[in-house]
GUROZA-271780 format. One record per atom (N, C-alpha, C): residue in three letters; x, y, z. Coordinates in steps of 0.001 Angstrom, whole numbers, padded with zeros to 6 digits, always signed. Layout:
REM residues N
AlaXYZ ...
***
This chain:
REM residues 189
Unk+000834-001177+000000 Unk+000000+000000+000000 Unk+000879+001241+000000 Unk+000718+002225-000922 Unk+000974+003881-000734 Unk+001081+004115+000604 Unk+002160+004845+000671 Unk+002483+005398+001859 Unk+001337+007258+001735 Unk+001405+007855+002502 Unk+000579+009473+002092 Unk+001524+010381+001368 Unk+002690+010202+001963 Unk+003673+010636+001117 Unk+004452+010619-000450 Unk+003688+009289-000742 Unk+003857+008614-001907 Unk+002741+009027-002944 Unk+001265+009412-002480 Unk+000036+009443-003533 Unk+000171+010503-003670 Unk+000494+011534-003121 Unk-000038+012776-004333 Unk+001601+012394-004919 Unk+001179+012832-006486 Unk+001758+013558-007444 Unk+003281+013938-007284 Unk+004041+013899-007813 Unk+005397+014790-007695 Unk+005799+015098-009102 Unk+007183+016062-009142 Unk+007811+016093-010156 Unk+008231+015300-011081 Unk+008646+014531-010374 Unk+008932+013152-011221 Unk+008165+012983-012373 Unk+006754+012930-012320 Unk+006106+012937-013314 Unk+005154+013576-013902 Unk+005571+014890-014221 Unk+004852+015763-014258 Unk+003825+015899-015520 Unk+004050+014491-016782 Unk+003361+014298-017053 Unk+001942+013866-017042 Unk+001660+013213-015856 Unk+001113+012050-014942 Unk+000108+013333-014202 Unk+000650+013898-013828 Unk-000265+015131-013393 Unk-000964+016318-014111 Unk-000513+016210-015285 Unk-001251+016784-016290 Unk-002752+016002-016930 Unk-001889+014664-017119 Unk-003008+014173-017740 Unk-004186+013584-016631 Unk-003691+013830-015100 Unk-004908+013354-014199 Unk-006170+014690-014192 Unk-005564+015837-014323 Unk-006322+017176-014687 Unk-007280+016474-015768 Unk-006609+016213-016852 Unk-007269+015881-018174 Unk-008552+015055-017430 Unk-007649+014290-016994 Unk-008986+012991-016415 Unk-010252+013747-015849 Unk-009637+014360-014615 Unk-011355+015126-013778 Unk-011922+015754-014578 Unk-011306+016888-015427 Unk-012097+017562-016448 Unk-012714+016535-017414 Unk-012011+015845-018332 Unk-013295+014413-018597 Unk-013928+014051-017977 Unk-013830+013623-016397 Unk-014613+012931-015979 Unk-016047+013878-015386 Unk-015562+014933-015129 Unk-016706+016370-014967 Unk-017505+016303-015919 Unk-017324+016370-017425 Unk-018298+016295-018779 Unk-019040+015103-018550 Unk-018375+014149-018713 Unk-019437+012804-018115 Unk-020323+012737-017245 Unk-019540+013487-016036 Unk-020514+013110-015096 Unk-021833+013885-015150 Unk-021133+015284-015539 Unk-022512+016448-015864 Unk-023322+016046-016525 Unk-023400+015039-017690 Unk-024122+014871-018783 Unk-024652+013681-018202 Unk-024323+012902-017445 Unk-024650+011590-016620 Unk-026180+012435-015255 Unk-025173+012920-014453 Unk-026161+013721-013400 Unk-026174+015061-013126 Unk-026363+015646-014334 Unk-026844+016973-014360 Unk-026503+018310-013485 Unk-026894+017779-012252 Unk-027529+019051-011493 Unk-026583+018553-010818 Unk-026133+017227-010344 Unk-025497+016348-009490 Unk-024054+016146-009761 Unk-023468+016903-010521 Unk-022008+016663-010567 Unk-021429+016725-009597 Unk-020954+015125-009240 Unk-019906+015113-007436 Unk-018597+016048-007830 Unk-018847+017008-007580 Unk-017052+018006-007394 Unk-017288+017469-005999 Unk-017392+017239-004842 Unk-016894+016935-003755 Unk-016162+015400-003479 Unk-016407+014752-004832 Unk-015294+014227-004677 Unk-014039+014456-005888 Unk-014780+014936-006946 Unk-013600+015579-007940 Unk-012434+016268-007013 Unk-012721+017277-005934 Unk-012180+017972-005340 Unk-011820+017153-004553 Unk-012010+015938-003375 Unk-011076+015803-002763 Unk-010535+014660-003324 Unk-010524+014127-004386 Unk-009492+013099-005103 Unk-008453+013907-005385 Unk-008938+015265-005986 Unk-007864+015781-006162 Unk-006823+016575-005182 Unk-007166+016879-004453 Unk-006867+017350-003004 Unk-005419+016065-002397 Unk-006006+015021-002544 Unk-005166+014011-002097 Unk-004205+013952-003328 Unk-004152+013646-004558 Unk-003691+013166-005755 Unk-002966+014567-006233 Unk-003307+015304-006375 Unk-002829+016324-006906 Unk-001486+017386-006144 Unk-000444+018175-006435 Unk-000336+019112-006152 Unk-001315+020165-005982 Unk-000983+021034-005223 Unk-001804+022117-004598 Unk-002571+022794-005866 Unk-001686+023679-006809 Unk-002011+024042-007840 Unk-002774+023072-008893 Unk-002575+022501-009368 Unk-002872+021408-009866 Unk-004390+020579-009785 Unk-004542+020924-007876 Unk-005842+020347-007804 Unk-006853+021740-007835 Unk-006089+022991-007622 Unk-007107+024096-007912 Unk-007287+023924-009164 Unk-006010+023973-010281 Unk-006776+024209-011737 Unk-007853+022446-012083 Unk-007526+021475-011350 Unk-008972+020255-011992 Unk-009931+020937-011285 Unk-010063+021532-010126 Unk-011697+021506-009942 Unk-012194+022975-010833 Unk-011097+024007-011024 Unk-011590+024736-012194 Unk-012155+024345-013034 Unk-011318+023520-014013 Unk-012042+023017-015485 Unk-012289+022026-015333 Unk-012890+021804-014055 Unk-014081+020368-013842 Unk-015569+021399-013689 Unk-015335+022314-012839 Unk-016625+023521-013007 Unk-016962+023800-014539 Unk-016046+024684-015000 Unk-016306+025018-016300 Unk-016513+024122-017088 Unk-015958+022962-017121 Unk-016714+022081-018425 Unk-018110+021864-018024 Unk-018916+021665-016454 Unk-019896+021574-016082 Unk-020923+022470-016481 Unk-020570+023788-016385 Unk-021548+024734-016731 Unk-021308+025228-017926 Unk-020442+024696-019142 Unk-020497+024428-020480 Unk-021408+023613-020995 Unk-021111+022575-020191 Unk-022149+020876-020743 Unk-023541+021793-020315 Unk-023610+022222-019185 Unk-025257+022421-018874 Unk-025939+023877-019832 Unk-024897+025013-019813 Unk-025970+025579-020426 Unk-025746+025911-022257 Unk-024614+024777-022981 Unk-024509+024332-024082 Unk-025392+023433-024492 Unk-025120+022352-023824 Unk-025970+020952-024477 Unk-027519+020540-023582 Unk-027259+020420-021960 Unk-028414+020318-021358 Unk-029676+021214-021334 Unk-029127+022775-021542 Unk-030356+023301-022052 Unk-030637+024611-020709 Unk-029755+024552-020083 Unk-029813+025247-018486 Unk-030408+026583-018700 Unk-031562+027236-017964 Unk-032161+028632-018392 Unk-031191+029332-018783 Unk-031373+030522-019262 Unk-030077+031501-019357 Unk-031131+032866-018382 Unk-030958+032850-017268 Unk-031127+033442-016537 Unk-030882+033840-015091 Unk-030963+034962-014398 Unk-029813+035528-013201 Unk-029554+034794-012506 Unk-031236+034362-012060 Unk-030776+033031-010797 Unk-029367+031421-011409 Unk-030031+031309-012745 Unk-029564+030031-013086 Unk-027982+030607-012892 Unk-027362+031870-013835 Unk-026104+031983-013296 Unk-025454+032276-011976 Unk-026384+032597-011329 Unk-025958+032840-009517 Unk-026093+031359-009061 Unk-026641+030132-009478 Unk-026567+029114-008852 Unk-025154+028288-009554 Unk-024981+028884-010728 Unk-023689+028099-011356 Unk-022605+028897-010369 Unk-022384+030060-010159 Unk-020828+030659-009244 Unk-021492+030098-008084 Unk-022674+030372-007148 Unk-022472+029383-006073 Unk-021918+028177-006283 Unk-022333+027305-007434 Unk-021974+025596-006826 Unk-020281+026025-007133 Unk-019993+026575-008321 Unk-018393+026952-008203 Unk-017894+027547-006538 Unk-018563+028100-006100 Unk-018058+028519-005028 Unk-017875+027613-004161 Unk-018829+026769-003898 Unk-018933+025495-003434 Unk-017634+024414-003211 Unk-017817+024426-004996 Unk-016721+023544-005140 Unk-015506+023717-004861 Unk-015002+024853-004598 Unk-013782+025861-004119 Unk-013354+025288-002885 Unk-014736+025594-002000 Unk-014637+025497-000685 Unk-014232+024206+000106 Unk-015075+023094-001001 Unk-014498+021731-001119 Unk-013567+021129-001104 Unk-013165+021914-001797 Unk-011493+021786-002429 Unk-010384+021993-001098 Unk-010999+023236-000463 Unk-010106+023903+000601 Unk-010235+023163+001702 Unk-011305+022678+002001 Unk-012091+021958+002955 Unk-010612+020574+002809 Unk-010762+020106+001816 Unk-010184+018502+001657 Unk-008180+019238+001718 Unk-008200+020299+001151 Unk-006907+020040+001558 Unk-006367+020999+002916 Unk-007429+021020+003790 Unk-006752+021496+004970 Unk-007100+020201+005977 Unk-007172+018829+005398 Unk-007221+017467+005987 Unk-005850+017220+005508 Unk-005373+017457+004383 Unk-003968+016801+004496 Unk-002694+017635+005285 Unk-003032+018793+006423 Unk-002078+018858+006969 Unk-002261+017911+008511 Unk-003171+017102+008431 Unk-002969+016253+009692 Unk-002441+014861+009313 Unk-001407+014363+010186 Unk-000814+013057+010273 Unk-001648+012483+010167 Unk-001941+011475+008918 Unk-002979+010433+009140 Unk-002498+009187+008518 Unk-003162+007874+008542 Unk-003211+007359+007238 Unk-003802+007508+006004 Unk-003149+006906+004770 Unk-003992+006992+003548 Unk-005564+007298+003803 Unk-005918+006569+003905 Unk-007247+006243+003940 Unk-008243+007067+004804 Unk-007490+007339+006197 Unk-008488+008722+007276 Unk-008136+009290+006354 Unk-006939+009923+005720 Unk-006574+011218+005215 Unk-007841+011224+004137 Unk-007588+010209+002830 Unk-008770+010192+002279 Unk-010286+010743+002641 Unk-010921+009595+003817 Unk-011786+009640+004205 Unk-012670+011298+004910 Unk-011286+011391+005452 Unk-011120+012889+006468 Unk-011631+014047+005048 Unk-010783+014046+004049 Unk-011160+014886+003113 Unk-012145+014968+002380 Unk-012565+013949+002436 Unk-014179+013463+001284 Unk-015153+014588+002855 Unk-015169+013765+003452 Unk-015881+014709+004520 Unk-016354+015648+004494 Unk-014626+016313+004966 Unk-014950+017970+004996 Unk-015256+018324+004073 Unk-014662+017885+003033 Unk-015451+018682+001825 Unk-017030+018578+001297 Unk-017419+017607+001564 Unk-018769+017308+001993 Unk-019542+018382+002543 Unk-019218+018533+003926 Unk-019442+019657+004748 Unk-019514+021002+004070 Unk-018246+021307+003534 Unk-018184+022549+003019 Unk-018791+022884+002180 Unk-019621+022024+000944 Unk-019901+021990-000254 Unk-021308+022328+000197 Unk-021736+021917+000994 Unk-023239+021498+001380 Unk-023708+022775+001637 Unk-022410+022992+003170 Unk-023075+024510+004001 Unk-022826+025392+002638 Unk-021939+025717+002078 Unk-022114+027041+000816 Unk-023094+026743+000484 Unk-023890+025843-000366 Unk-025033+025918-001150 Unk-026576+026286-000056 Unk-025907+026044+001172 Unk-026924+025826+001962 Unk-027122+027403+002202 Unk-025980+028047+002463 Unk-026032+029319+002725 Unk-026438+030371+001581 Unk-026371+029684+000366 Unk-026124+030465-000997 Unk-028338+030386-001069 Unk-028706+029576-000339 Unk-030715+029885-000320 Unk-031133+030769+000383 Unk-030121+031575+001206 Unk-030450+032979+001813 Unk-031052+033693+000624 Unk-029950+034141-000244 Unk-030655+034942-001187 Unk-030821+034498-002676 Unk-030839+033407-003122 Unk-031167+032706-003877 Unk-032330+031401-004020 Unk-033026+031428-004685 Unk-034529+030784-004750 Unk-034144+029323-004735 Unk-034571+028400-004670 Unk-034383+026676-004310 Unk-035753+026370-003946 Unk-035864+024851-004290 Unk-036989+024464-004321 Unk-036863+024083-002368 Unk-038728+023768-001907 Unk-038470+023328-000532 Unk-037900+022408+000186 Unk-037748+021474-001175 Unk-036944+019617-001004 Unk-035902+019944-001128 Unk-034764+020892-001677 Unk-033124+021220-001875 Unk-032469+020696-001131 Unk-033012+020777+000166 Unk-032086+020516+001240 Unk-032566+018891+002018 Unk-033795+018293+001678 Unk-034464+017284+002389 Unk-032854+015721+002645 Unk-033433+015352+003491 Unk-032429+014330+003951 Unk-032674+013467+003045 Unk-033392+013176+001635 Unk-033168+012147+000697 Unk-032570+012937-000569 Unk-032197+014064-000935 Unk-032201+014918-001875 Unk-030199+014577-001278 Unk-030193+015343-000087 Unk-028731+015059+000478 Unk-028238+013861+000185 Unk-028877+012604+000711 Unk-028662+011071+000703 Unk-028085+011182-000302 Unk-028633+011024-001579 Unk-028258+011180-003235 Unk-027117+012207-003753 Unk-026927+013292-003291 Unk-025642+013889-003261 Unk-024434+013404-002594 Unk-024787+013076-001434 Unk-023352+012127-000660 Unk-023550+010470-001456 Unk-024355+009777-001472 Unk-023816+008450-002420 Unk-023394+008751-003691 Unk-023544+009985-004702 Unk-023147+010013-005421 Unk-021811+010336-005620 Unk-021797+011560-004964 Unk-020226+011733-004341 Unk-019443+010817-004468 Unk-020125+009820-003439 Unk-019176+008256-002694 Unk-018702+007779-003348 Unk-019694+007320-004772 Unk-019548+005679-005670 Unk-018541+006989-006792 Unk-018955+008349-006873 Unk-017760+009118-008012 Unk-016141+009345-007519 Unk-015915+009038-006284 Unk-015030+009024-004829 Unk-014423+007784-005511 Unk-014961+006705-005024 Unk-014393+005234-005210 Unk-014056+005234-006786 Unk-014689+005357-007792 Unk-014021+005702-008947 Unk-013034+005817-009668 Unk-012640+007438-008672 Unk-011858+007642-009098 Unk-010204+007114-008300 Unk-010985+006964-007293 Unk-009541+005867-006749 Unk-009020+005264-007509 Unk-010207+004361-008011 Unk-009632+003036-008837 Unk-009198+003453-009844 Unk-009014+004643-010389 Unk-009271+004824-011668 Unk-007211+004870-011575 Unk-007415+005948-010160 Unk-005996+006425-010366 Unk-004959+005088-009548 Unk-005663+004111-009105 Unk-004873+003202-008525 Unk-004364+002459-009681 Unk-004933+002218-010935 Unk-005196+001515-012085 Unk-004118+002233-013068 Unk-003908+003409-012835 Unk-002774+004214-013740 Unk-001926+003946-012885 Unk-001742+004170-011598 Unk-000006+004235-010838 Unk+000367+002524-011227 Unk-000340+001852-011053 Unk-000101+000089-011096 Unk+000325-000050-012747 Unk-000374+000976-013595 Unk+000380+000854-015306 Unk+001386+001397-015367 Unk+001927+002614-014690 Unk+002317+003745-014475 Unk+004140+003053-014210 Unk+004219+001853-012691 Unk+004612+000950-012277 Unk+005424+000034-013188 Unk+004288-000389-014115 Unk+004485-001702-014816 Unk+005430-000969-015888 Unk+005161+000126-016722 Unk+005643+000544-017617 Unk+007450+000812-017097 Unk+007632+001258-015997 Unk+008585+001507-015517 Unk+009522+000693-015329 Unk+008761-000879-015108 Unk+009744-001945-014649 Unk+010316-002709-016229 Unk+009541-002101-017329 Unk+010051-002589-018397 Unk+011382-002355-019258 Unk+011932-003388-019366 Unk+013182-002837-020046 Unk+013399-001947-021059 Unk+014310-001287-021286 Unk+014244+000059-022063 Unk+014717-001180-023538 Unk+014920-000353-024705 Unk+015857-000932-026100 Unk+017231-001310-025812 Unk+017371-001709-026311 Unk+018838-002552-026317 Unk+020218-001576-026865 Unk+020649-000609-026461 Unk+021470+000027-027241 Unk+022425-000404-028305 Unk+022747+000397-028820 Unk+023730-000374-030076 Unk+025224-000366-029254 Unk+025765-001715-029785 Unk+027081-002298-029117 Unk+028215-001004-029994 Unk+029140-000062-029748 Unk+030005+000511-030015 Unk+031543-000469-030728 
***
């Protein structure tokens, strides 16, 4: 098993961290076009939080937002109106907060996995209370907030969470394999 020190990202391969950006931002279009209204950035954000450099995980949950509210008010059809764009910078705001939320879990000693766990959380938390706070002055239906409306935002989260674990456990293990392979045979001088 990964040590905590070992999963996020380094120089070393700074390719590897480009193309995991690539990934959330793909996987943001999907998911938007999959669940709409329901795009888990709380766990986009804290996969990336853990996986990412600092920078790195700010710019995926950027252009994991923006491809979101591309897909929605390009292809899904999203009003073009004040509220609809005050609810797109809230959930961006949201997702920010998420973000911040999950990586002020990785300054505590943990293992993999609390650390993980710890960050899905807070960011949970954080994601929730912004939107929660963002119905002060913004309109929402009376169910927005109901404990089955939530339910469905945190399992979705969860099973987009586990995902992307696998997704990125599945590249470091290719990532691995590719590495242990012998290079070409140079030419004998």
């Amino acid at each position: 098993m990964l040590e905590r020190n070992q999963f996020p990202l380094r120089p070393v391969v700074p390719g590897f961290a480009v193309a995991w950006v690539v990934v959330i931002s793909g996987a943001s279009v999907a998911l938007s076009l999959l669940f709409a209204c329901v795009t888990p950035f709380v766990a986009l954000a804290a996969v990336s939080a853990v996986i990412l450099p600092r920078r790195m995980a700010v710019t995926a949950v950027l252009l994991a937002w923006l491809a979101n509210q591309m897909i929605g008010y390009l292809v899904l059809g999203y009003p073009q109106t004040w509220d609809s764009y005050a609810w797109g910078l809230a959930i961006g705001a949201a997702a920010f907060a998420a973000l911040a939320a999950a990586l002020g879990v990785l300054r505590l000693a943990a293992d993999l996995v609390v650390t993980m766990a710890g960050a899905f959380i807070a960011g949970f938390v954080a994601y929730e209370g912004v939107l929660f706070a963002a119905t002060a002055a913004l309109p929402s239906g009376d169910g927005a907030f109901s404990a089955s409306v939530v339910a469905d935002v945190l399992l979705i989260n969860s099973l987009a969470a586990v995902g992307l674990i696998c997704l990125h456990a599945a590249a470091a293990v290719g990532c691995a394999f590719v590495a242990r392979q012998p290079g070409p045979a140079l030419p004998q001088a």
